[in-house]
N, C-alpha and C positions, 0 to 999 in steps of 0.2 A: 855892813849888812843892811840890807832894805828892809824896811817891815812890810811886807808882801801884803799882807791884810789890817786894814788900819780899822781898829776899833776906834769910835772919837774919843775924842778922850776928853771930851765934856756934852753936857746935851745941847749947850748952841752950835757946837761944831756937826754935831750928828744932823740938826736944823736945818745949818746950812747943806752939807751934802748929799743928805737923802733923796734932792731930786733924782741922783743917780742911783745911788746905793737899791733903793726902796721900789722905783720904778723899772718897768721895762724899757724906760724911752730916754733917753739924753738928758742932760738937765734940764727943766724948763720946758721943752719938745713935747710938740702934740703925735709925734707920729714915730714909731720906734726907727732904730736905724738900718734892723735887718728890711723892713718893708720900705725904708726912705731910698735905701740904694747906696747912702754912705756909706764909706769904710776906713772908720780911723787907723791910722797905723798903727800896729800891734808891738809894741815893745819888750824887751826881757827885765825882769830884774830880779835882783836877789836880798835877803835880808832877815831881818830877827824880829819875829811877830810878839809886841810887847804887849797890844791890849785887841782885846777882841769884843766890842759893844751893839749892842741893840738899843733905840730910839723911835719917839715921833719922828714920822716923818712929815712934816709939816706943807713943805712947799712942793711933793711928788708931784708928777704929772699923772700916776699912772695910778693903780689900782688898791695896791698897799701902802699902810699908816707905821709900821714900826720897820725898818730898814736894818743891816748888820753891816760893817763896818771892820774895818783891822785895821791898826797901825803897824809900820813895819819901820824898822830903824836900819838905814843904809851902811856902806864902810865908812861914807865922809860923815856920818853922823845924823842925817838929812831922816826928819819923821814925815812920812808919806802915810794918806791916810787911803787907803784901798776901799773902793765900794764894791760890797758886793752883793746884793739882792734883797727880796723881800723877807723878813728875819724867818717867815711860818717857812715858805717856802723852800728852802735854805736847810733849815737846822740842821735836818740831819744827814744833808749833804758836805758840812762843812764839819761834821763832828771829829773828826783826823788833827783839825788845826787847834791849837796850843801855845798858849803864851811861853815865851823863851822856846819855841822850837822856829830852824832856820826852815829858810822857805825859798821857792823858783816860783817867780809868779811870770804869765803872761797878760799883761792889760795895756788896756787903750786909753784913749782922750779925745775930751767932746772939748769943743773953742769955749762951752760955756762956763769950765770947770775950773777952781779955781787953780793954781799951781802948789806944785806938789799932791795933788788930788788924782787920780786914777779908777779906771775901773776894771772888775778883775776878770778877764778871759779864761783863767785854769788857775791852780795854784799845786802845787805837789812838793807834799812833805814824807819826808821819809822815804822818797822812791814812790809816793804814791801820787797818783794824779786826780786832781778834783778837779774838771770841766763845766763851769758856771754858763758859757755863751760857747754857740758852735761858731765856725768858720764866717758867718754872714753876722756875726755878734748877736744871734736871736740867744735869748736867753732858755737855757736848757725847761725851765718850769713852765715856758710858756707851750709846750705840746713837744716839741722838735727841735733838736741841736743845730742843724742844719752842716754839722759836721762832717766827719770822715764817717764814711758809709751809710751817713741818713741816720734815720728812725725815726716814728712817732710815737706817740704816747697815744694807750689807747686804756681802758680800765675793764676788768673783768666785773663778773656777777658776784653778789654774797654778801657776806660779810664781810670786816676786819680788814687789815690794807697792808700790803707790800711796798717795799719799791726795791726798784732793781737799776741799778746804772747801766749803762754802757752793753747793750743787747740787743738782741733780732725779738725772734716770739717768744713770749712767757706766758704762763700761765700765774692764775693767781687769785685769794678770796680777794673779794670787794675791790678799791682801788689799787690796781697795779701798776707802778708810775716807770716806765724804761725808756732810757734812752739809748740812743746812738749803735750799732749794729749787731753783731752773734746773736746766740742763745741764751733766754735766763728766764728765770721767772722769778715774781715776785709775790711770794707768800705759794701758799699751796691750797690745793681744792679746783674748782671750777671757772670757767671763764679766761679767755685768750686776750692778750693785747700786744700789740707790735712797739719794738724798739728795745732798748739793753740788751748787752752782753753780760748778762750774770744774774744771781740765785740770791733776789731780793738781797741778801748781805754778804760780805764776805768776800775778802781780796781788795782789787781795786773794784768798788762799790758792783758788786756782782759777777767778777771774774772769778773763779775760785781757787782758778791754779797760779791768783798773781802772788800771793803770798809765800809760797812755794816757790814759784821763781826767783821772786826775792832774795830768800833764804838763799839759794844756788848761787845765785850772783852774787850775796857780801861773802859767801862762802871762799870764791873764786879770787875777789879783791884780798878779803883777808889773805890768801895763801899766793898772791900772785907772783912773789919771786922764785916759785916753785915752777911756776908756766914758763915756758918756750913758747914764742910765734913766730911764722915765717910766712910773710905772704908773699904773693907772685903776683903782679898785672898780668890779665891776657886780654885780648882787642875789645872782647865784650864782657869784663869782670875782675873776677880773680881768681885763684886759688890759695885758699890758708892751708898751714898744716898747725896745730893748735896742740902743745903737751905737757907732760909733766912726769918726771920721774915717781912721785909719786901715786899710789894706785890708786887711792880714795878719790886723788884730787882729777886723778884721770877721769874717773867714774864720774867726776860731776862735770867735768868739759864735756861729757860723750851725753849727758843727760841733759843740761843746760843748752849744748847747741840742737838738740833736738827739738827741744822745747822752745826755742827760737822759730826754728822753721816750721812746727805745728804754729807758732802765731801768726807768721808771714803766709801760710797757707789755706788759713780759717780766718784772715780775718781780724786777729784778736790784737791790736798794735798795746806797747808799752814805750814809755819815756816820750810822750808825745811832747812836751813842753819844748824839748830840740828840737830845733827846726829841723835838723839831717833825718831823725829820726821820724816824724812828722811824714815827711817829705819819702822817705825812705817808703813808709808803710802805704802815705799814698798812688803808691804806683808798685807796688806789690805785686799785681795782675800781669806784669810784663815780665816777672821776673824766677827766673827758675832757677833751685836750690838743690845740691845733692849732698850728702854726708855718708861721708865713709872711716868707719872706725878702725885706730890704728892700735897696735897694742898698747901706745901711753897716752890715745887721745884721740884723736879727730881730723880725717882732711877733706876741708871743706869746697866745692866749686858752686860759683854764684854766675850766672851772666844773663845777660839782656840783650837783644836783638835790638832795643829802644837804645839811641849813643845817650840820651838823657839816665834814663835810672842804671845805663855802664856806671857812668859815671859818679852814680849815689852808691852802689855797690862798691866801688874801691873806695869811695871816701870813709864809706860807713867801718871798713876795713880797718882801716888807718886808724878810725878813732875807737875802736875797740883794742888794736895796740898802745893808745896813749892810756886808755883804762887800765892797762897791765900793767904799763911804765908807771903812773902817776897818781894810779888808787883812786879813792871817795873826791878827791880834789878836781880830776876830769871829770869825773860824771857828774858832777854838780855844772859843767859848764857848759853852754851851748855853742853846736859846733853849726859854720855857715853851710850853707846847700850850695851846690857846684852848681857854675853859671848854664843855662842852656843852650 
């Protein structure tokens, strides 16, 4: 188990890391990487978040003085120290993570860092996903994710402060802080700002039907020997037939996969830390969904005119089969994107 987020685990180690951690910019780095034009490679990893700390940050390059940090303990036993942002900035985006809870982290590496040392692109515990840096590594606090669907941060008028993750326009008192695409507001009253998908709290940080979902899906795992699936390749997709003898468990395939393709239709992606998945929701726009309810379940057609997201459509297929076969143990893993 990795420790996804490395708290130091003393205050010379926090010292030393915090140029990353603490900053917007690389270690050391006058110029951040989303605006340098770097783009480190982005890595998976997995692990047991043992300590989670805040520090001076002594040697930043960039704006803030007290930085946050996770240790994460890997299978081979390896403590990786995870940096993740400005501590103000941060908190209560990181409020989900929890020492001795497992983690899927996505981060990168700057040449200046030292090893074993990372910094954190998303981190999702519990099926939830926390995005620290968009696609371009800008870091989410700095205005804009630069992620899947955009958004910026914009702040209303008033009083008092929201924030909202992962959303389009929101409304909201005083500072309204959202990012990355849908609907949501942050706090309520007066004053507009652009970016989140979600209602200042709640769900995955403003989603509000992601807890819900959730719920559907361990629902689905838990009872998955009760599920039937049969998929079919056709030139541009597939077609599933998805069931269950029983009724309840039918009632929640027929709800569940609905609730799927309202996300794939709006907009609203989940399980992003998978690359398939990722990948899946970013090409969305090409991809047309029909669901037809059967008396024990659901039969589903997907296809694309695009041979590329064909081809994310049957894979994504498959790996919702191996969910059936293989429980909480596949979805914990990340599955590769078909070549183009």
């Amino acid at each position: 188990m990795i420790r996804c987020h490395r708290p130091l685990m003393s205050v010379v180690c926090i010292l030393a890391l915090t140029a990353l951690a603490c900053a917007q910019r690389g270690a050391g780095d006058s110029q951040g990487l989303a605006r340098s034009g770097v783009r480190p490679e982005v890595e998976n990893l997995q692990g047991t978040i043992t300590a989670i700390e805040s520090g001076p940050c002594k040697h930043t390059t960039g704006r803030a003085e007290i930085g946050t940090h996770i240790h994460v303990k890997s299978a081979d036993g390896d403590d990786l120290n995870i940096h993740l942002g400005p501590a103000e900035d941060i908190k209560e985006l990181i409020a989900p993570l929890k020492k001795g809870v497992e983690a899927s982290l996505v981060v990168f590496r700057t040449d200046k860092l030292p090893k074993g040392q990372f910094i954190a692109k998303s981190i999702s515990v519990d099926g939830q996903e926390i995005v620290l840096r968009g696609d371009t590594l800008r870091p989410v606090w700095a205005g804009h994710d630069g992620g899947h669907r955009g958004g910026q941060a914009a702040s209303g008028q008033g009083n008092g402060r929201g924030n909202g993750w992962q959303g389009g326009r929101g409304q909201g008192q005083g500072r309204g802080r959202q990012w990355r695409g849908g609907r949501g507001s942050g706090g309520q009253g007066q004053g507009q700002g652009s970016g989140g998908y979600g209602h200042g709290r709640g769900g995955q940080w403003g989603d509000p039907a992601f807890q819900k979902d959730r719920e559907l899906f361990h629902t689905l795992l838990t009872h998955r020997e009760s599920i039937s699936r049969k998929v079919t390749k056709t030139e541009k997709g597939i077609e599933t037939v998805t069931e269950s003898g029983d009724p309840e468990i039918a009632r929640a395939i027929q709800e569940h996969v609905l609730s799927m393709k309202a996300r794939v239709e709006e907009g609203r992606p989940i399980h992003m830390r998978d690359p398939l998945f990722a990948a899946l929701f970013g090409n969305a726009d090409k991809l047309e969904m029909t669901v037809e309810k059967t008396d024990r379940g659901v039969r589903v057609v997907e296809t694309s005119d695009d041979p590329f997201t064909a081809k994310l459509i049957q894979a994504h297929a498959q790996v919702v089969s191996l969910f059936i076969k293989n429980g909480p143990a596949e979805v914990r893993s990340n599955h590769e994107v078909p070549k183009q």
